[in-house]
Structures are given as C-alpha cells and as structure tokens.
N, C-alpha and C positions, 0 to 999 in steps of 0.2 A: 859719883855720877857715872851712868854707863858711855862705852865710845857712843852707842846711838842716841841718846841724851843731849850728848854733846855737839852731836851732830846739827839736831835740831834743831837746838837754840839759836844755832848762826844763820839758820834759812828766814830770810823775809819777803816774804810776797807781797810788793807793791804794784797793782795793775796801774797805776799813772806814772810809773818809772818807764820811759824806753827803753827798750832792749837791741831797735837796732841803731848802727849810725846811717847818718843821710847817702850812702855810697854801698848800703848791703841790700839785695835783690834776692829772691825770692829762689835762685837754683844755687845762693852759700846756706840755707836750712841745712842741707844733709837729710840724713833718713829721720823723721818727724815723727815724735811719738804723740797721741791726744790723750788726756786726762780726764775721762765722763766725756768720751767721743761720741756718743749716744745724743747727747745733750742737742737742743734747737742749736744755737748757735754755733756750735762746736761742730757738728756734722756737718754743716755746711760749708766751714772754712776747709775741714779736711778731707771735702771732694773737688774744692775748687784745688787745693795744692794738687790733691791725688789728677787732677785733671790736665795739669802744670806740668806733669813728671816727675814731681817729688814723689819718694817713697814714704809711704803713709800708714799708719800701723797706729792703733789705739788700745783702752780698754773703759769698759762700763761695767758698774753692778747687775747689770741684766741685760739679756735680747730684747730687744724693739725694734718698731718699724724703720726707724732712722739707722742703727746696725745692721738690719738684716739689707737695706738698701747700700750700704758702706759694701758689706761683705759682698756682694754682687757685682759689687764695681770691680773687685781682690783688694778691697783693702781688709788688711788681717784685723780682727778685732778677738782681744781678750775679756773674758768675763770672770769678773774678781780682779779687784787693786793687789799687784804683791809685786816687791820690788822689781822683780826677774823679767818684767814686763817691759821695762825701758832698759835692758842691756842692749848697747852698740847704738842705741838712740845718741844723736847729734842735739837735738831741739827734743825739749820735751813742753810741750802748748798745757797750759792749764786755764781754768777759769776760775769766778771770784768765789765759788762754790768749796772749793779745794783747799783743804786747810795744809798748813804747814807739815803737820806730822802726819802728810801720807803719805807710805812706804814710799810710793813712786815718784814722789817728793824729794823725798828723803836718798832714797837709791840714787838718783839723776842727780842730786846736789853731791853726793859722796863720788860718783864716778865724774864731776867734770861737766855733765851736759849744762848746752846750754837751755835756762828755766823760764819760760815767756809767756806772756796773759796772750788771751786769745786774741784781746785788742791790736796786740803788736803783729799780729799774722793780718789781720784784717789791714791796719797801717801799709806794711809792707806790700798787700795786695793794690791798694789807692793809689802808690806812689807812681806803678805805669799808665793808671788811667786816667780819664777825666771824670774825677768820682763826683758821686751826689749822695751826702747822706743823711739820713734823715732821725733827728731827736725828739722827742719830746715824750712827757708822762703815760699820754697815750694817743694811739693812732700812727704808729711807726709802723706797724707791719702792716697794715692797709694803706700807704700811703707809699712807700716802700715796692709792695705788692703790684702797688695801678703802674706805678710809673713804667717799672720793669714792665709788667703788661703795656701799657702805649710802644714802651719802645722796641718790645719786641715783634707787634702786629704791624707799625707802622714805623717804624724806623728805618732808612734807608740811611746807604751809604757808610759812615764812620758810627753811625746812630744805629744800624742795624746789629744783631746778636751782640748785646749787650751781655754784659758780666751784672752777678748781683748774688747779692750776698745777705737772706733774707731768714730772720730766725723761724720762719713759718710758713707750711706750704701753701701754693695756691689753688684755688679751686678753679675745676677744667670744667668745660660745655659737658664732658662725655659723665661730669660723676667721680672722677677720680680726681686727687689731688697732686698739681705738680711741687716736685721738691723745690725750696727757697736757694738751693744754692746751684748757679754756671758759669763757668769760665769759658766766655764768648770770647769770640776774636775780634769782636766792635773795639772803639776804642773807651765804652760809655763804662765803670762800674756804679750801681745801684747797693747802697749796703744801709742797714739799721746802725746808728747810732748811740750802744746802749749807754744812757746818762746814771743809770743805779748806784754804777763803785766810780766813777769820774774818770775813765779810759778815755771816753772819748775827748778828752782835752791830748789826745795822740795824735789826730787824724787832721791833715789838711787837706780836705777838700775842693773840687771847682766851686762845689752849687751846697751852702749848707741848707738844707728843712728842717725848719721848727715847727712841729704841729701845736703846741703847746707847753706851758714851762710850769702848770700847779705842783706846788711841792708835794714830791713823793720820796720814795727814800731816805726819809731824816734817818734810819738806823745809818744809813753812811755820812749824809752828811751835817744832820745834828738841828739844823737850821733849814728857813726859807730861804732867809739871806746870802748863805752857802750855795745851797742849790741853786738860786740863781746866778750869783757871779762863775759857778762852773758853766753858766749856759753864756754867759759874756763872753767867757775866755774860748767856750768852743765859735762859737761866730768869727769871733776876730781870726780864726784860722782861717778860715773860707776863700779861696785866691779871688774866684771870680763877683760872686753874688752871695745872697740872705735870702730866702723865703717862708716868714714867717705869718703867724694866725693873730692878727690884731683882736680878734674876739676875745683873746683867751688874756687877762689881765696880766698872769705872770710874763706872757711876751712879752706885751707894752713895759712893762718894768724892764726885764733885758735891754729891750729896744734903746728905754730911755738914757739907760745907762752905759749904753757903748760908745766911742769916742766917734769923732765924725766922720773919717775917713772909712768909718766901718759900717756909718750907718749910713752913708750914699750910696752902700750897695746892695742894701735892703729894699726885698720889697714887698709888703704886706698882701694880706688877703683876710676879707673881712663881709659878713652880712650887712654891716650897718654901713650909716653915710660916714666916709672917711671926715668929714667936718664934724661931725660927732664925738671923734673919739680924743682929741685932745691932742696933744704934741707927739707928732709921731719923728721926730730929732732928722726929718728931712726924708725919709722914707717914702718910697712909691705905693701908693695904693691902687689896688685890684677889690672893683667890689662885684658880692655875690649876689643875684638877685634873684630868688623862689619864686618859683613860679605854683599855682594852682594845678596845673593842666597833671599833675603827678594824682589829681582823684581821677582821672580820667584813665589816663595808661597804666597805669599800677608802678609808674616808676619816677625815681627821684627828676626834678624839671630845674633849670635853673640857668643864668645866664651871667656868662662872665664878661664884666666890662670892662677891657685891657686899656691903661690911658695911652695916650701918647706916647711916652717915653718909652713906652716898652712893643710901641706897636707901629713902628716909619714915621710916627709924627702926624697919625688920628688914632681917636679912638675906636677900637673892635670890640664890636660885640660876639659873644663867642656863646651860640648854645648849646648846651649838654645835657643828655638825660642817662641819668645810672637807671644800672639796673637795681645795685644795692641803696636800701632805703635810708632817709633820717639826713637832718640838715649837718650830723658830724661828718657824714659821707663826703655831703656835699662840700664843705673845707678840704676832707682831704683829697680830694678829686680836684679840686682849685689850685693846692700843692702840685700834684701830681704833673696838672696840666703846663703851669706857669713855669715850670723846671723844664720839660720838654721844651718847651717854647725857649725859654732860654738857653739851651743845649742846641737852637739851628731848627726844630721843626716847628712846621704852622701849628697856633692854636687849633686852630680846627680841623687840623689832622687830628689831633692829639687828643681831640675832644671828641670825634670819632670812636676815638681806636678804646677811648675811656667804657662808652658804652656799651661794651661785650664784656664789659670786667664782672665778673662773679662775685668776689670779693676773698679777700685769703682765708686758706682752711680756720673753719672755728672760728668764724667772724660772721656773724648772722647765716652759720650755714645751716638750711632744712635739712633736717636728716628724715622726712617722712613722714605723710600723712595716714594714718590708721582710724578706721572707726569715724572719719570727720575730724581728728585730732591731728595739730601738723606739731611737730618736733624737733625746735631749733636749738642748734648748740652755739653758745659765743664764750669767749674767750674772757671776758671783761672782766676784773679782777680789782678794780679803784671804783668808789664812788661815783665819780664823775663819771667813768664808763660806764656804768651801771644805769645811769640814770638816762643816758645817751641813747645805750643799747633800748631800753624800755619806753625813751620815745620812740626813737624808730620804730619799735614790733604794735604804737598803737598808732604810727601812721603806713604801717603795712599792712594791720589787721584792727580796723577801727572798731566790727562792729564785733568782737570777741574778747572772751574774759584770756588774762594771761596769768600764768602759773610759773615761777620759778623757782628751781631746784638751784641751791646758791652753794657752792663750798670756798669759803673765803681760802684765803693763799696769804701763808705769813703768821705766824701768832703776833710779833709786832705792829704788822699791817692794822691787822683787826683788833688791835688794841687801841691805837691811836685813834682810827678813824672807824668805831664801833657806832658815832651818833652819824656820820655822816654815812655808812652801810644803809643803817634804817630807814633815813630818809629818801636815800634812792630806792630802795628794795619799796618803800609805800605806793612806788607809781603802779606794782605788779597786784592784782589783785587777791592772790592767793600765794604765799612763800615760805617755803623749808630751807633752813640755814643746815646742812651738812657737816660733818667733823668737817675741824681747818686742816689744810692742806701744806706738810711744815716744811716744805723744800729745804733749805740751809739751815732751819733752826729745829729745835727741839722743846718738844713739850715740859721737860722739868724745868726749864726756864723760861718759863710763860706757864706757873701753876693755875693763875687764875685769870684765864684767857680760855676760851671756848666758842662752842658754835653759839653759845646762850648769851654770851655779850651780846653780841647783837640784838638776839630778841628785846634782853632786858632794855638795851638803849632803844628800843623803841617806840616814838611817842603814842601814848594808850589814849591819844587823842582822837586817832586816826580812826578808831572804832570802840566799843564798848569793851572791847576787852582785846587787848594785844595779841590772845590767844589765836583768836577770831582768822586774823588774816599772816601771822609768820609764829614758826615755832619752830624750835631745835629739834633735830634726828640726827644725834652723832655717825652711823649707823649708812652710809649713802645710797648702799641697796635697799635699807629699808626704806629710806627718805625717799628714793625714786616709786617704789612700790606704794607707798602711803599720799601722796602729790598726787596720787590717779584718784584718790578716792573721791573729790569733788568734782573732778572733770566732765562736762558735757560736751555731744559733739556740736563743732566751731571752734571750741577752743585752740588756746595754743601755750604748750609748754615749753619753756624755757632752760636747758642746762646752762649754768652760769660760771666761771673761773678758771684760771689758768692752772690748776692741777689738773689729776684726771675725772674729775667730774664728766668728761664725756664720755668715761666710759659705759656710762649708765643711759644712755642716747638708746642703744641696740635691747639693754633690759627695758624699757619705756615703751617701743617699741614692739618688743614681745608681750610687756602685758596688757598694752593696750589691744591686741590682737585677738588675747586670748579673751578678752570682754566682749567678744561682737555679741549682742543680743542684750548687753548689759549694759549701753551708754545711757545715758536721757539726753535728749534734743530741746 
C-alpha cells in the first residue's frame, strides 16, 4: 500500500461529529480554507467569516456567480482541487459533497489542519446570536428567505440588521437578486437547517422552524422512521420555542413524539380547525384562514388568528397579503411571521413588512414574458414541491395552459419517487422530463435510471397515450427548444429543479423571440 493509501484510509468524515467545544469562537478558526466554495451553502458561510475577519480563501471546479462575488469581496478563490491549495490553512470547511479521497482532504489531514463540515461553521456562527433555523424537506429557503426580509425592512432595535445565513439568493424590487448570506451586527441570526446528512442535530437554536418533515433523504437516512427521530432530536435543541406546520403529517408525527417539556414550547400553524387535527401533545395553535379576495388583487389573502397565549391573553387577528402565490406560501409566511412575533416584533408589523417579499431567487421567479408567453423558473426538486409549485402557477394563472421543462436532481431521487414525479408533473398540462441532474452521484451507479423513469411511471390514464402530455429529452437544450413547439400565446412555461435547469430560462426566451409572427392565440 502506498504512504497516500494509507493516508486515506484513516480520514472519516462525519458531518454529525462536532468539531468544536462549547468554549471555541469564531476568531480561534485561523486562516479558513472552503472545499466547493462555490457551493450555495458554502458561499455564504464563507462571506459571513470573511465578514467576521477571518481569512478566507477557497477552491471550486469552476467560475460562478457565487466565486466571482467571493472574489470581489478578496477572497482568494482557486479553481481545480489539488493539495497545494490548503497549504498554511488552520481549518479546512468541507461539505457532504466531498469525499474522502480529495487531495485537499487528503493534504489538510496529512499536514494537521483542522477538518470540519460546513454544519460546524454555521454552529459556531449560532452560538453568539439568538438564532432561528429553519428545517424541513421543503420550503427552508423561502421561509428562511421572508423572515430575514421582515426583519431586515422592519426590524428595529436588537431585531434590526440581522445576520442570516441562506443557501439561496433573494429576489430584489429592482430585478436583481440579493446574496443569502450577512453578518449584521443585530443580535438576530436567520440560517437553513440542512436535514439531508443529519448536521443539523449540531445546532442549538433560540426559535427552531419546521416547515415540514416528508421523508426525503433515505439515501442517508435509510428510513421514514430515522428521518423523523433526526427531526425529534433537532427540536429538542431549541432553547426558546418550536414552530412547526400541523398540515404536513410527518410534523404531527415529530410533534407527537417529542417528550413534554418540549412540546410546551411548540407552536403549530395549520389551514385547518386545530380540533381537527387530533392530539397535538399540548401544543399552541395558529390558524390560517384563505381568503377569496386573492381573485380580486392577484395576490396571496389570508388571515392569521394568533390565540391568546401567544398574543397578551386575546386573540389577534392578523391580515396578510403576499405577493408570492399558492397556499404553500401562505405556511411559510405563517412561519415567517410567528418567529418574528416571537423574537419581540408585532404580528402586524411583521406581516406588513411580509408583503413586499418577492420570494427567494428560483422560487416562482418570472424571468419574462415574450410573444404573450411568461417564463417562470422554480427550484422545486421533490414531488410535493412539485405539485405545490403547479398549484400555485394555476392560481396565478387560471385561465392558461402550463408547460413544464423538469430536469429531476439525483438518480436516487428519481428512482425512488419515479411514481410520485408523474403524478405531480400530471397537474402541468404539457411536460419534458430532461437528463437527471447527478450532483454527488454518478450515472454508472444508477444504470437504469433516466429522464424515462419517469415518463414510464406515468399513469396512461391520464390521457390516451402518455406520450401525449410528458416525454423524455435527455438533451435540455433540446428539451427547452422542443417545449415551445405547442405553445400559444397566454401560456406559461415552467423551468423546474434544482440543477441547472435554469439555465435554459434565457434560451426560452430567445426562442420564443425569435417566433414573433409564429405564436397562435
């Protein structure tokens, strides 16, 4: 066996091992090296340090928007992994992305540095403030996203210029999108939760957010039942409060199984009548209640009825109108709200400052209406999201056919939940599945896993021939190209997934341009 062989074998990288003790702060890092600095979440951490005074210095397989914003700040960033890149590095930050045997892995374990998930930086950042973070399968960066918005429009005091820590930028009035991550000098941080590799059973919290707890992840954690006792054990962290989504069944499971002193500091938020929903183990409810008047203004309506306990001892009514659409919004804008309110500002500030929210980059954003055709890109990537997203765009746009360009994310993903794709992708009335998109994994190990699972899985009930309304284009330029050919104007196309699928938003765009004279109405 070679010395580097041997080297290897001794490195283990476990993101649920802490790395630091309760007594280490944020300026004993040293000069900080980032692993796929580039990375959503990784960027962000390493301009909150770089913000901090830490010396910060990365590398990524390629220039992006998130590097070339690093590099503007000065923080040094390399392109290509090779050992020489964490020489004199103290800390070297990785995430679950990163395998053992990468050189700069390998290099930082042979020279000494110290080796740490990016959980452990985000940790370490919580420990000076009064954090609020927010979990669940989906709806973390939108939820995440608002709040930091409330509390950066209307936050005053200890509440104002918040810290947050957001794998996803936000969308600005002007058209541009702001980066997810700042190190405010408020006392408030705002950070995602990621539940994927079970990191976040690291983080103690003021205010924990569960937006929802449906099993995702089994490649890590094997099980439902896993995955949810990972969401037991991150609540029971929380010093102050729980704010979790009764709607969504896996909460109520968490819920019911957390011990009592944990669940008196929960407090739910739910569309239905909280006597409805069954034993909620002493928990407060918060309910939502939709309103109509959203066909009227084009925008989401809804009113939040705060009880007593949570409001001097009457109940407030509190009304809110987003701008972003669909009753998923309206949960996490409930989230959103309910956390400010428990952080010291009025509900109805809060629910104010809600209303100018855009929603975060890649999450119901228009990127452009051509020819009568408007062009929205979302992020959605799980079923459930999927099917979410798709009602929302038909109570945004009721009286138009919608078309979605889908590039799943994961060969796992879309292996598992191949029948439940179909079924949410059937809300759309026209759909191309794109090559999958393999982030951490690799196609020879998923030989037979494709964009065509999906089609296959789906049911030929739907119409006379499956063909009809989705079909595979490995190909996603093509698939963006080929998605125009039934398009009338009114419609509205859809980019769907959390690869780069939006990069085809701007090709869409141009072709649809170049058809003026060629739509049908």
């Amino acid at each position: 066996m070679s010395e580097q062989s041997a080297v290897e074998t001794t490195i283990e990288l476990d993101p649920t091992r802490p790395a630091f003790g309760p007594d280490e702060r944020i300026g004993d890092l040293g000069r900080t090296h980032f692993i796929g600095i580039g990375g959503a979440g990784m960027s962000v951490l390493a301009e909150m340090l770089h913000e901090q005074g830490v010396v910060v210095d990365g590398s990524d397989r390629e220039p992006s928007p998130k590097t070339d914003r690093l590099q503007s700040l000065g923080v040094a960033v390399q392109f290509g992994q090779r050992a020489q890149n964490v020489a004199g590095a103290a800390t070297v930050v990785y995430s679950s992305a990163i395998k053992p045997d990468n050189p700069e892995i390998v290099a930082a374990h042979a020279a000494g540095a110290r080796i740490v998930h990016r959980s452990d930086i985000l940790a370490l950042l919580m420990a000076a403030k009064r954090a609020v973070t927010v979990a669940g399968a989906h709806g973390k960066t939108t939820t995440s996203s608002l709040l930091a918005h409330i509390l950066v429009n209307a936050g005053t005091g200890e509440l104002a210029d918040p810290s947050y820590a957001i794998g996803g930028s936000i969308q600005s009035p002007d058209g541009t999108n702001r980066d997810g991550g700042h190190a405010g000098h408020g006392a408030v941080l705002v950070a995602e939760a990621d539940e994927s590799d079970g990191s976040f059973a690291k983080y103690r919290p003021s205010i924990a957010i569960v937006t929802n707890a449906e099993p995702d992840h089994l490649d890590h954690y094997g099980t439902a039942d896993r995955y949810h006792r990972a969401f037991v054990d991150h609540i029971g962290h929380a010093r102050d409060a729980v704010v979790m989504c009764a709607d969504d069944e896996g909460c109520l499971e968490v819920l019911r199984a957390v011990d009592a002193d944990v669940a008196g500091r929960v407090v739910v938020y739910t569309t239905q009548d909280p006597d409805t929903l069954g034993d909620l183990n002493g928990a407060v409810a918060v309910r939502i209640e939709s309103e109509r008047e959203r066909e009227r203004t084009g925008r989401e309506c809804f009113t939040l009825r705060i009880p007593p306990a949570l409001a001097d001892g009457a109940e407030l009514e509190v009304p809110v109108e987003l701008s972003i659409p669909g009753i998923h919004n309206a949960r996490n804008a409930a989230a959103a709200i309910i956390a400010a309110g428990m952080l010291g500002m009025p509900y109805e500030q809060a629910a104010r400052a809600a209303a100018s929210f855009l929603g975060a980059a890649r999450r119901f954003q228009v990127c452009g209406c051509v020819n009568g055709v408007t062009v929205v890109d979302d992020y959605a990537h799980h079923p459930t999201e999927i099917a979410a997203l798709l009602d929302a765009a038909r109570r945004r746009y009721p009286q138009s056919r919608i078309h979605v360009l889908f590039q799943p994310h994961l060969y796992s993903r879309t292996r598992i939940f191949a029948e439940q794709f179909a079924q949410a992708l059937s809300k759309a009335d026209d759909v191309i599945v794109a090559g999958i998109f393999p982030a951490r994994e690799k196609q020879e190990d998923f030989p037979d896993v494709s964009a065509s699972t999906i089609v296959q899985a789906a049911d030929a009930d739907r119409c006379a021939d499956a063909g009809e309304w989705i079909r595979a284009v490995e190909d996603m330029r093509q698939a963006a190209v080929r998605i125009l050919d039934t398009v009338r104007t009114g419609d509205v196309v859809i980019t769907v997934g959390a690869g780069d699928i939006n990069r085809m938003d701007d090709v869409l765009l141009r072709e649809l341009s170049a058809r003026v004279g060629g739509m049908e109405s």
